[in-house]
C-alpha positions in Angstrom: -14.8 15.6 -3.4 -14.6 16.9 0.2 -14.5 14.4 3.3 -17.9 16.0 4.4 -19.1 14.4 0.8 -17.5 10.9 1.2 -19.7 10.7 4.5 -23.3 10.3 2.4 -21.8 7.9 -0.4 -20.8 5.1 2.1 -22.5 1.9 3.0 -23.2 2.2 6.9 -21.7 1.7 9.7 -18.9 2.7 7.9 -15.1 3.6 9.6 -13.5 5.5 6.9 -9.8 7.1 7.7 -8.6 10.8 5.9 -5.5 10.0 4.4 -4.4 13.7 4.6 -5.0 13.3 7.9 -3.1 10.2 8.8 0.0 11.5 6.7 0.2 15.1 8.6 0.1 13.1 12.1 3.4 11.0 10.4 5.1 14.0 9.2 5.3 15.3 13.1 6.1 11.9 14.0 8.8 11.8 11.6 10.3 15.2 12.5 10.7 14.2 16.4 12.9 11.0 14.4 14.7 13.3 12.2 15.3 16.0 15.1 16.7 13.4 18.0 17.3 10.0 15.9 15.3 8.4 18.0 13.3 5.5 16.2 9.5 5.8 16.6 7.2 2.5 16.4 3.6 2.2 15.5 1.9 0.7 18.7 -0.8 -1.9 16.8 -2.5 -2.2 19.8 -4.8 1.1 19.3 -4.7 1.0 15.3 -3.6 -2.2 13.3 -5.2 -0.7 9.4 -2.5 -3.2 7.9 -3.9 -1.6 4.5 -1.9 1.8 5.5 1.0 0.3 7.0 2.9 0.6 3.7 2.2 4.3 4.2 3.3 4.2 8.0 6.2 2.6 7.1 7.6 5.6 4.7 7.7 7.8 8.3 8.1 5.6 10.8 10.8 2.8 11.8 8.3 0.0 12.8 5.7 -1.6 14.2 5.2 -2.9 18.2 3.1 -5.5 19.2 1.3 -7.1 21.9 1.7 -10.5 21.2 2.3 -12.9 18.1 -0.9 -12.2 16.3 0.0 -8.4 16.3 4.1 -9.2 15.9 3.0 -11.5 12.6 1.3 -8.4 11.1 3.8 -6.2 11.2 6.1 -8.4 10.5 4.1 -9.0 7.0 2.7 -5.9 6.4 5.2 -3.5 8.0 8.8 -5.3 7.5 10.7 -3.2 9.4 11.7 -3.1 12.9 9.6 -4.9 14.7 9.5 -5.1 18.3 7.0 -7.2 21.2 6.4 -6.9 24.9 3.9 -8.9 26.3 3.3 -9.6 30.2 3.4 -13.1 29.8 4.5 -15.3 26.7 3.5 -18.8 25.5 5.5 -21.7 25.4 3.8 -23.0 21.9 4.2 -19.5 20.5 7.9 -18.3 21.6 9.3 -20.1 18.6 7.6 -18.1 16.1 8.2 -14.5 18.6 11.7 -15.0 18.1 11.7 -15.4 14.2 9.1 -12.8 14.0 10.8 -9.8 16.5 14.1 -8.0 16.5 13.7 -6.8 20.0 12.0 -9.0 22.6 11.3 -7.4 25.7 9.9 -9.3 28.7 7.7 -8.6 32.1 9.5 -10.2 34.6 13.0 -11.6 35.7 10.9 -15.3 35.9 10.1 -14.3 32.0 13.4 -13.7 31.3 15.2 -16.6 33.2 12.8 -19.1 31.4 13.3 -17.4 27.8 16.4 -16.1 27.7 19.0 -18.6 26.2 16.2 -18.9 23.5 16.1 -15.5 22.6 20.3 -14.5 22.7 20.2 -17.8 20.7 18.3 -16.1 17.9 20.5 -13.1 17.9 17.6 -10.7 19.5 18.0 -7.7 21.3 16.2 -7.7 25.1 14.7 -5.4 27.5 13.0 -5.7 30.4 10.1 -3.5 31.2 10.2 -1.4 34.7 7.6 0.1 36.7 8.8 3.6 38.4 5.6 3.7 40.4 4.8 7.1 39.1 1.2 7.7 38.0 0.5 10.6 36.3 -3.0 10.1 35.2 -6.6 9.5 35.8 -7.6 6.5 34.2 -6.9 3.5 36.5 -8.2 1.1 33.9 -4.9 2.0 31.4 -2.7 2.8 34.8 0.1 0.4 34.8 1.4 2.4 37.6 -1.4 1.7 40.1 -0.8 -0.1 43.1 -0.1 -4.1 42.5 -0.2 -3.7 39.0 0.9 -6.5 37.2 2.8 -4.6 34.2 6.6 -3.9 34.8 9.3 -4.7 37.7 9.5 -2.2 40.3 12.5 -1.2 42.1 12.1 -3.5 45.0 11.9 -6.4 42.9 14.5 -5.4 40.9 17.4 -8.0 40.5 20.7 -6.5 38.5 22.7 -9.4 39.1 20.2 -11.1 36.4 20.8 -8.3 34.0 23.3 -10.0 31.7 22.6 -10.2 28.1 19.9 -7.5 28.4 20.5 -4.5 26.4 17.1 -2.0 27.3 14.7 -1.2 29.5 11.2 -0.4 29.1 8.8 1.9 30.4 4.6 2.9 29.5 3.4 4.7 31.9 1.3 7.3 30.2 -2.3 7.4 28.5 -3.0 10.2 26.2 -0.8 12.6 27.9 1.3 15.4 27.4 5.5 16.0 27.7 5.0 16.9 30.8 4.2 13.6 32.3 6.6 12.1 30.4 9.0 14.4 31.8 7.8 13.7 35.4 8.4 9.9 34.5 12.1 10.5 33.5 12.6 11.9 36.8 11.1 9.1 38.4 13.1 6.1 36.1 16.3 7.9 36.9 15.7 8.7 40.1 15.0 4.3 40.5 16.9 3.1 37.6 19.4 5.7 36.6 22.2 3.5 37.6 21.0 0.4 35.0 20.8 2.8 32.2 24.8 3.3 32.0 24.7 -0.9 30.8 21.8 -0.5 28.1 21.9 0.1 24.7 18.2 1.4 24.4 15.6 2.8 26.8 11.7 2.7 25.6 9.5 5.5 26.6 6.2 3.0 25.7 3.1 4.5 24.0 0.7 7.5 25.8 2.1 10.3 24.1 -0.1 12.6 22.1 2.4 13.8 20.4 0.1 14.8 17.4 -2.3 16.5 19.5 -2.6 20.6 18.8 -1.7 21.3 22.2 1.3 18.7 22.9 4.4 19.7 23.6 6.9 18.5 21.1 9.9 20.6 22.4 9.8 19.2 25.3 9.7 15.6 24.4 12.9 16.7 22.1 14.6 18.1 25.1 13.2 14.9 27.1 15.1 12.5 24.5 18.0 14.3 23.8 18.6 14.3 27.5 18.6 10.7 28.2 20.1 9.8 24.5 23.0 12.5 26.1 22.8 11.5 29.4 23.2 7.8 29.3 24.1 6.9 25.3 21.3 4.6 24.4 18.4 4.6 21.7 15.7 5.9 22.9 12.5 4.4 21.6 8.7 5.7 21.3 5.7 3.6 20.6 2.5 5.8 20.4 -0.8 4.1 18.8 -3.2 7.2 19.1 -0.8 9.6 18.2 -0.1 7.9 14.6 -4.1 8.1 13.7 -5.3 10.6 16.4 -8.7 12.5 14.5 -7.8 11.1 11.0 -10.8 8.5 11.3 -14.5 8.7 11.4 -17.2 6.7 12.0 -20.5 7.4 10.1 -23.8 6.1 11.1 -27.4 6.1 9.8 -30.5 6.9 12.4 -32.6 3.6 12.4 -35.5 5.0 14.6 -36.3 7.6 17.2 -38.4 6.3 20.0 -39.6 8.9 23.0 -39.7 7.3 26.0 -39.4 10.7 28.2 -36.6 11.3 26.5 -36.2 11.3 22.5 -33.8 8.7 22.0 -32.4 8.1 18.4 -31.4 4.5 17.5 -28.4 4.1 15.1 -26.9 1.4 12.9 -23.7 2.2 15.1 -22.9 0.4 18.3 -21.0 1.6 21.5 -20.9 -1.9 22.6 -19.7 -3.0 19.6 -18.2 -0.6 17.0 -16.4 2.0 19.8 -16.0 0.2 23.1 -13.9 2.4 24.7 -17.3 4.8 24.9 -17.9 2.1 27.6 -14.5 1.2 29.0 -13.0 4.7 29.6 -15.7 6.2 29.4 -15.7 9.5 27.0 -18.0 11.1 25.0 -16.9 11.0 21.4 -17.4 14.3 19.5 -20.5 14.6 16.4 -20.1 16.5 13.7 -22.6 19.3 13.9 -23.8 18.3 16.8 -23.3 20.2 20.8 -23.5 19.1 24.2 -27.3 18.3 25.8 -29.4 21.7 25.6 -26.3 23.5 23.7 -28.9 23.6 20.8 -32.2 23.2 20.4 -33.3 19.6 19.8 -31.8 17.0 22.3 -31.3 13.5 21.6 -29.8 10.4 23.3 -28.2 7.9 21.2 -27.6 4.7 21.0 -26.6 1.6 19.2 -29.4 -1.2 18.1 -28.4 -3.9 20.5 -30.2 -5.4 23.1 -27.8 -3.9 25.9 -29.6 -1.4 27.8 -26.0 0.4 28.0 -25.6 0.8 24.5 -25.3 4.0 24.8 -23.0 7.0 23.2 -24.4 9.6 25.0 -27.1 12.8 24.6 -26.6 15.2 22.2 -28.0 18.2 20.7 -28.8 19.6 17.2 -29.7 22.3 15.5 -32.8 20.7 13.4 -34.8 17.9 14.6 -33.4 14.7 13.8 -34.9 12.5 11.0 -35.3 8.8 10.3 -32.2 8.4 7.9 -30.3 10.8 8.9 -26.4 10.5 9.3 -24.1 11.0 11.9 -20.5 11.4 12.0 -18.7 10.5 15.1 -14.9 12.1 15.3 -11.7 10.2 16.1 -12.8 6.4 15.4 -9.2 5.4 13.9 -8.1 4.4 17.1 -8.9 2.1 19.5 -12.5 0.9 17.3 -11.3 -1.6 14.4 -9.1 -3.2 17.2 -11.4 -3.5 19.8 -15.0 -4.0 17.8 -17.1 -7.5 18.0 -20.3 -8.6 17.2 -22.2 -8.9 20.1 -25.5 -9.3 19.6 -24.7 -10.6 16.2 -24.0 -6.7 14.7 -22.5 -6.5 11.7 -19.0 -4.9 11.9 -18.2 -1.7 10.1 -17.2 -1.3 6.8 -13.6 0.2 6.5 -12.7 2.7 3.8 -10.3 5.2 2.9 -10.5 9.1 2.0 -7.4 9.0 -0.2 -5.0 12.1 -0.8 -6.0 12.5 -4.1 -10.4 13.0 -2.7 -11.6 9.7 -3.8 -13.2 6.9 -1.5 -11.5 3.5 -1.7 -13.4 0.7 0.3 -10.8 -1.9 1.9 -13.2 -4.4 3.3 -16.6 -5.2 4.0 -18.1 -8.1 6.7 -20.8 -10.4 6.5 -22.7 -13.2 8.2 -19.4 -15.1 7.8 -17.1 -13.0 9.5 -19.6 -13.1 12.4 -19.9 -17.4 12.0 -16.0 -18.2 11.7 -15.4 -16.0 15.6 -17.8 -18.8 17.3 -17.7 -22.8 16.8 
């Protein structure tokens, strides 16, 4: 069986990840490790699959997480390193951070002054996250670099005589970016922070990098690592999210209807809202397999998800035949950033999530229901 094939045999919506895919993404991943000994993490934020963490875990050193939710699963389903920043953490939850995380690393010098006998109790190893104030992208909505941002300590609230007992620093700056940005960044920690580095034992480059992405750079990042690992002796650690599932996923969908109002719009089973938010929140246009831009080809169609949300909207797209109640479409790259951010607005149904293993067969993980929709409200 092809991929292509497995599309027409699933229940829709249906996300359904290529494991061939997923494992040539790790083998890069795992050759940056190899090349610079430099530990990469699995950033659950933009793909928690726990189903393929046991894979993840044969290439990678860990997981990262965002708070204890996230830092329980790969604690359980991962068991390796396992690492947490958040920008703020709970008192009723800090207990079960600690026993949970090997590497705790914290917002802000209040953070740290309020956690940190708690923490060197436990035997963990701390960072602290820095801003260098160096934006190299677009997107203000995942710039923690922007002005007043809220993520990181910049320079001029820096305090080193409250560095005792921390052993890293921490930087994300980037969002689906190349070496060069990160590059750029360096330039700018050092330039702010150089100094600090000499006392660490570990400096974390944070997530952004598309390192698995045709045209990325991965010399570069080497050089980039081997330079600071040279320079100033520490650990350096990456936590990408896209990078680890970046177009190994898909997300197929069924035409419900197709309604001209002016413009031929064709309803799906498949939500933007709902089932690939960041449509919305970024915005981008996710690709379609077989399908062009508006007017590339000759029948145009707008799509969008069954909801009540006049937004719910992917985008227009051509074709080469006219489309047909029950028809399927294929949307590209839906590993990341979809299973983590979907609801069910409007009471949708989430996705199915399945899996195109190595050896061509489909295996379906889960499947959701009225009660998965019941037990998120009261």
């Amino acid at each position: 069986m092809r991929i292509n094939d497995a599309f027409f045999e699933l229940p829709t919506p249906c996300y359904i990840v290529d494991e061939e895919r997923l494992i040539k993404n790790l083998e890069i991943l795992d050759a940056v490790q190899r090349r610079t000994g430099c530990h990469i993490l699995l950033a659950q934020k933009a793909f928690s699959m726990f189903s393929l963490y046991p894979l993840i875990g044969k290439y990678l050193s860990g997981t990262t997480a965002s708070g204890l939710f996230e830092a329980r699963l790969g604690y359980e389903k991962m068991g390796k390193e396992n690492h947490v920043f958040s920008t703020a953490y709970l008192e009723n939850e800090f207990d079960q951070m600690v026993s949970l995380c090997d590497h705790i690393i914290f917002n802000s010098f209040n953070q740290w002054a309020k956690y940190k006998d708690q923490a060197l109790a436990a035997g963990r190893s701390c960072g602290m996250r820095i801003n260098p104030e160096c934006s190299t992208q677009e997107h203000a909505i995942y710039d923690p670099c922007a002005p007043g941002s809220r993520m990181g300590v910049t320079l001029n609230q820096f305090k080193p005589e409250l560095l005792e007992g921390l052993e890293g620093l921490h930087f994300h700056t980037l969002c689906e970016q190349n070496a060069d940005a990160l590059e750029e960044t360096i330039m700018a920690v050092e330039d702010q922070f150089g100094c600090y580095l000499y006392q660490m034992k570990w400096l974390n480059f944070g997530g952004g990098h598309h390192i698995t992405r045709k045209d990325y750079d991965v010399e570069k990042l080497i050089a980039c690592i081997k330079y600071i690992q040279d320079k100033y002796k520490v650990k350096v650690y990456l936590e990408p999210g896209e990078a680890v599932a970046l177009d190994s996923g898909f997300l197929v969908s069924t035409v419900l209807d197709i309604v001209d109002n002016g413009i031929q719009n064709a309803i799906l089973d498949a939500s933007a809202a709902c089932h690939m938010p960041d449509v919305l929140e970024m915005p981008y246009r996710p690709e379609i397999i077989g399908a062009g831009l508006a007017g590339e080809k000759p029948f145009t169609y707008r799509l969008g998800g069954a909801t009540c949300l006049a937004g719910d909207i992917m985008g227009d797209y051509s074709f080469d035949r006219q489309l047909e109640i029950g028809d399927r479409l294929v949307f590209c790259d839906m590993a990341i950033y979809t299973m983590v951010k979907n609801n069910t607005f409007n009471g949708m149904n989430l996705p199915s999530i399945a899996i195109f293993t190595e050896a061509k067969n489909i295996r379906m993980v889960k499947q959701f229901g009225y009660e998965d929709f019941k037990n998120r409200l009261s």
